[in-house]
Legacy VTK file of the C-alpha trace (Angstrom):
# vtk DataFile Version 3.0
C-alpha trace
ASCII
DATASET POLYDATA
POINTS 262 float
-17.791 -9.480 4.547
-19.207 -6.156 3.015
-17.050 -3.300 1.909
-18.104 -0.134 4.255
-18.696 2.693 1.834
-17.621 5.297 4.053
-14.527 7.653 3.317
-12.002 6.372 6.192
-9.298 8.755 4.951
-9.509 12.254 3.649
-6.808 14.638 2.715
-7.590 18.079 2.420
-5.572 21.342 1.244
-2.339 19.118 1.558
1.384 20.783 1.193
4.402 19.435 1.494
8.062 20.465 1.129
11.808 19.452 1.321
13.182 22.641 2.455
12.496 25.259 0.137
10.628 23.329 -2.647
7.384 22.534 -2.345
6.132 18.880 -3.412
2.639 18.598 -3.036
0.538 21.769 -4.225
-2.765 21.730 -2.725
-3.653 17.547 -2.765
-7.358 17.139 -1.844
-8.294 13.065 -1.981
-11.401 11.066 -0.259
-10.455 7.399 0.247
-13.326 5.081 0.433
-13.541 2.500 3.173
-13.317 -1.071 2.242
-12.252 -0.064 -1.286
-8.239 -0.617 -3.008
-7.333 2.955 -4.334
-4.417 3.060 -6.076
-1.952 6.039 -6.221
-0.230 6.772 -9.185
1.761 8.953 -11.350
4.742 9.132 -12.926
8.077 9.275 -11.228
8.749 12.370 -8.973
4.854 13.375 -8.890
4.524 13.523 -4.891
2.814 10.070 -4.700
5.809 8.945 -1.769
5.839 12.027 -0.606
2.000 12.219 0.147
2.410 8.457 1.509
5.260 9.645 4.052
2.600 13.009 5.342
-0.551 10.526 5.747
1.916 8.169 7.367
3.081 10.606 9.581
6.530 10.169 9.105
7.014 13.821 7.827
4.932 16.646 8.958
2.578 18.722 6.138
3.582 22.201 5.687
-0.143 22.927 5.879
-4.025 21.738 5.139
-5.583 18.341 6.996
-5.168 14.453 6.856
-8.303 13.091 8.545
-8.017 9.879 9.048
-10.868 7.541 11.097
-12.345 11.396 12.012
-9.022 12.620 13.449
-6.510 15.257 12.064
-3.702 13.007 12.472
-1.331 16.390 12.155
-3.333 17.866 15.425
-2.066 14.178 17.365
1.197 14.297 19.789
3.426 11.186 20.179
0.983 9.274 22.775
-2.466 9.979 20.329
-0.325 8.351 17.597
0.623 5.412 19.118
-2.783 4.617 20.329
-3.735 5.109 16.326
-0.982 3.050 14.548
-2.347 -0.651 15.414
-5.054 0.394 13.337
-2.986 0.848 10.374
-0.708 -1.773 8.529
2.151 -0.895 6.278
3.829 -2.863 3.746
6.901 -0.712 2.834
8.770 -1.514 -0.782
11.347 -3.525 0.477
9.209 -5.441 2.862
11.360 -4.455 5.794
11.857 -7.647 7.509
14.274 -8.290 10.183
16.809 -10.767 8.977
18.037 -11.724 12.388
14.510 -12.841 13.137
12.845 -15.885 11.686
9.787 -15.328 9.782
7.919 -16.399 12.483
9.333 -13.658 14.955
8.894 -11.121 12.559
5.485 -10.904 12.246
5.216 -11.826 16.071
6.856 -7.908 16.626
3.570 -6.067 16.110
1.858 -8.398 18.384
4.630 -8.327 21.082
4.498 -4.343 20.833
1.241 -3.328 21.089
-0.623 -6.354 22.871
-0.629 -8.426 26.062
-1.442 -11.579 24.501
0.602 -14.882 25.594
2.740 -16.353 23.620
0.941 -19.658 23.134
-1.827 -16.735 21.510
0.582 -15.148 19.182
1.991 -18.052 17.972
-1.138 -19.186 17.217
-2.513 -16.041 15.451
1.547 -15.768 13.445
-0.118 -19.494 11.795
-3.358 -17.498 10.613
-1.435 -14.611 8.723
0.522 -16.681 7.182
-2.153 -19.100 6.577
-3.911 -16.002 4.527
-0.775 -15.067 2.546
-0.714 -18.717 1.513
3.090 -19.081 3.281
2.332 -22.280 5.375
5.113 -23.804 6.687
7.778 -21.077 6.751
7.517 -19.722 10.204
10.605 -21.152 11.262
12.485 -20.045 8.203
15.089 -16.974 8.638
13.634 -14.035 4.976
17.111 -15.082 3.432
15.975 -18.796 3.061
13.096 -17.059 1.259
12.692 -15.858 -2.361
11.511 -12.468 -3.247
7.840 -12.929 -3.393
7.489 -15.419 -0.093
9.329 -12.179 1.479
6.418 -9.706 0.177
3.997 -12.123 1.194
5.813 -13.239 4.795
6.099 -9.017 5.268
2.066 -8.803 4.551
1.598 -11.110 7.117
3.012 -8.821 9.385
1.291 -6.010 8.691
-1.427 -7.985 9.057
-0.964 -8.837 12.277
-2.653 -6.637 14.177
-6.072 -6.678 12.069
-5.641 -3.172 10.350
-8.681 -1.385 9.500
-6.577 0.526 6.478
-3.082 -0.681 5.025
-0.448 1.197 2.876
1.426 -0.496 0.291
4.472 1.275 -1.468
5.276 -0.681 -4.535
4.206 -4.066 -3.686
5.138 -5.486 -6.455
8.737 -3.835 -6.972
11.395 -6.207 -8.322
9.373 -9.083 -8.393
8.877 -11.465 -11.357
5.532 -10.702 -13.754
4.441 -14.096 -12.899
4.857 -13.223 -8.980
3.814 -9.820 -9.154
0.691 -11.097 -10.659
0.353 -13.482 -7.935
0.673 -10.931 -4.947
-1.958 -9.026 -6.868
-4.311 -11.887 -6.465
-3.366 -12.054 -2.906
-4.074 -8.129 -2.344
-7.791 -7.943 -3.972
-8.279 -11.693 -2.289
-7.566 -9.916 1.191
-8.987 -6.901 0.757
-12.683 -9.037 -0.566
-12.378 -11.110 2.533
-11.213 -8.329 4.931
-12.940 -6.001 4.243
-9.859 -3.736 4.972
-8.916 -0.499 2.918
-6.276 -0.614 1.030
-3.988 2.226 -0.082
-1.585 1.170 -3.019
1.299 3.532 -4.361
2.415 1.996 -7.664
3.517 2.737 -11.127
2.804 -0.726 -12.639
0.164 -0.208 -15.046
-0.640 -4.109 -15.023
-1.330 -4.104 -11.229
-3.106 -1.009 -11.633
-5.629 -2.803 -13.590
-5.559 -6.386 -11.708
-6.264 -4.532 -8.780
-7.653 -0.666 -8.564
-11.312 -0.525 -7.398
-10.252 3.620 -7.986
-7.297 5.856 -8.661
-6.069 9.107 -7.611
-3.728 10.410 -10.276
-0.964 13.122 -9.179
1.030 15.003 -11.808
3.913 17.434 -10.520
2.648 17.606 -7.106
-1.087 18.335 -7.682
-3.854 15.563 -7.757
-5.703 15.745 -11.273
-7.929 12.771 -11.362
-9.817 11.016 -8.581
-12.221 8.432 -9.582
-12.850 4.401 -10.480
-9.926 2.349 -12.396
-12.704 2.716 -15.633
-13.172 6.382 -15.267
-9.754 6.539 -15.146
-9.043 4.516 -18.649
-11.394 6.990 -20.259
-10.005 9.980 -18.982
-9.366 12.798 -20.991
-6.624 14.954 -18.713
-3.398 14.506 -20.921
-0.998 13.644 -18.230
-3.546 10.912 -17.145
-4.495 9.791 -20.569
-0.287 9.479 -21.515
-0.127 7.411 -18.528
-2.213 4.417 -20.109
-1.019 4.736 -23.372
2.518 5.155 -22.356
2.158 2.514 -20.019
0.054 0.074 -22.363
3.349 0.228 -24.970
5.934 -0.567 -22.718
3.947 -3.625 -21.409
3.444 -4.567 -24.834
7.301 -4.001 -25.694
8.236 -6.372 -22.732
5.630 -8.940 -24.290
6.775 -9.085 -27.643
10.722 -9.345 -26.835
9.984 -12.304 -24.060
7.805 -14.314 -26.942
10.265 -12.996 -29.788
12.511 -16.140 -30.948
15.952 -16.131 -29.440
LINES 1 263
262 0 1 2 3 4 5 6 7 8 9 10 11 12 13 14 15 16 17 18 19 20 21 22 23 24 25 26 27 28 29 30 31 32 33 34 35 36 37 38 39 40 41 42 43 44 45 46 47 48 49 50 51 52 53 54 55 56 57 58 59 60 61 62 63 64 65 66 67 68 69 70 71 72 73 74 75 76 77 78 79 80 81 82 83 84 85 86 87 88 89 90 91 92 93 94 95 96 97 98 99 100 101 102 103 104 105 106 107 108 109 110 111 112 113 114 115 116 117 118 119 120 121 122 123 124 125 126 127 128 129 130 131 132 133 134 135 136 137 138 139 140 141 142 143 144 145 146 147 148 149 150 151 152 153 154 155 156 157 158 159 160 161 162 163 164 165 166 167 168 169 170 171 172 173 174 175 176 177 178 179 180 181 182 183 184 185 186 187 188 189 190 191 192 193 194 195 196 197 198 199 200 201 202 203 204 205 206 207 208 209 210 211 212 213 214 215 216 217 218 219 220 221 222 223 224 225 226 227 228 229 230 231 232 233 234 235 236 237 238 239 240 241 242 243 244 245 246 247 248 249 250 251 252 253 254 255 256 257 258 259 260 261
């Protein structure tokens, strides 16, 4: 399938606070349809924060999120659920249900927001976990899981319901590099087959580079860099340009003390 070119999500003007202190200064970001732009920065920079306003679950102090045409800050509770099947979220923690089975779980979306039979969504639970490579697990409660089938068995659920765009907030958090490498795969797999925008907030250089078609780049609230994972490496903004470097040692710290003798 062919990535759409088309910006599907554009923030404009954006300010946010938590009571009297103001997180986001001003964000403006395009994000390209059909693309995997990654959202980065170091810790405390706004990039939850600006996840939570586009997500709706806080409200913007002021300026636009336009997402699929729409000022999703001008929508009321009815506008907004008529929006959300469009968009998939994969939160850090995965978020599964542990009373449900796997199965079940990623059979909620469906239940919610369609009509379909259950012989239907039984059938289309199969296919998302069929794409996440999980076969077999459906009947499986997340505890009987380890922490990467979890990640993948919660992408199946945000799967579900076909998603146009899809957030993901630290995919790879507390997962093995091995595993984390592997989800990676999974994510630009999925996205080249899709065709489905994906939104990644991270602070994991090595993902950043396994899977960042571009990157916008906040420092202290404000977004300094907006451009492709190369432009990005080349940079010359200091925050931006400490980011790889800083990031680059520490990957090569972990390296050398996992191959050092014991």
């Amino acid at each position: 399938m062919s990535k759409r070119s088309t910006a599907v999500l554009r923030v404009r003007n954006l300010r946010s606070h938590y009571g009297d202190v103001e997180v986001l200064h001003g964000v403006d970001a395009t994000f390209s349809g059909g693309k995997i732009t990654v959202v980065a920065g170091r810790s405390g920079c706004g990039k939850t924060t600006l996840l939570r306003n586009i997500l709706r679950l806080i409200n913007p102090t002021s300026g636009t999120i336009e997402l699929f045409g729409r000022d999703i800050s001008e929508l009321d509770e009815d506008e907004l659920i008529t929006l959300r099947p469009r968009i998939g979220v994969l939160f850090q923690n995965g978020a599964l249900l542990q009373s449900l089975t796997v199965g079940a779980n990623i059979a909620v979306p469906l239940e919610q927001h369609t009509r379909l039979p259950a012989d239907v969504i039984e059938r289309i639970v199969l296919r998302k976990l069929e794409l996440v490579e999980l076969v077999g697990v459906e009947r499986l409660m997340p505890s009987e899981l380890s922490g990467g089938m979890r990640k993948r068995a919660a992408l199946a659920r945000t799967l579900a319901l076909d998603p146009e765009i899809a957030f993901f907030d630290e995919p790879s958090a507390g997962l093995d590099p091995v595993t984390a490498a592997s989800l990676d795969q999974l994510i630009v797999g999925l996205n080249r087959k899709l065709g489905i925008t994906v939104i990644v907030v991270t602070h994991e250089l090595n993902s950043i580079r396994r899977i960042a078609d571009r990157m916008l780049f906040l420092d202290d609230g404000e977004a300094v860099f907006e451009g492709t994972l190369e432009e990005a490496e080349t940079c010359e903004i200091e925050s931006v340009r400490q980011f790889f470097i800083q990031g680059s040692s520490s990957h090569s710290d972990v390296a050398e003390s996992v191959q050092a003798p014991a």
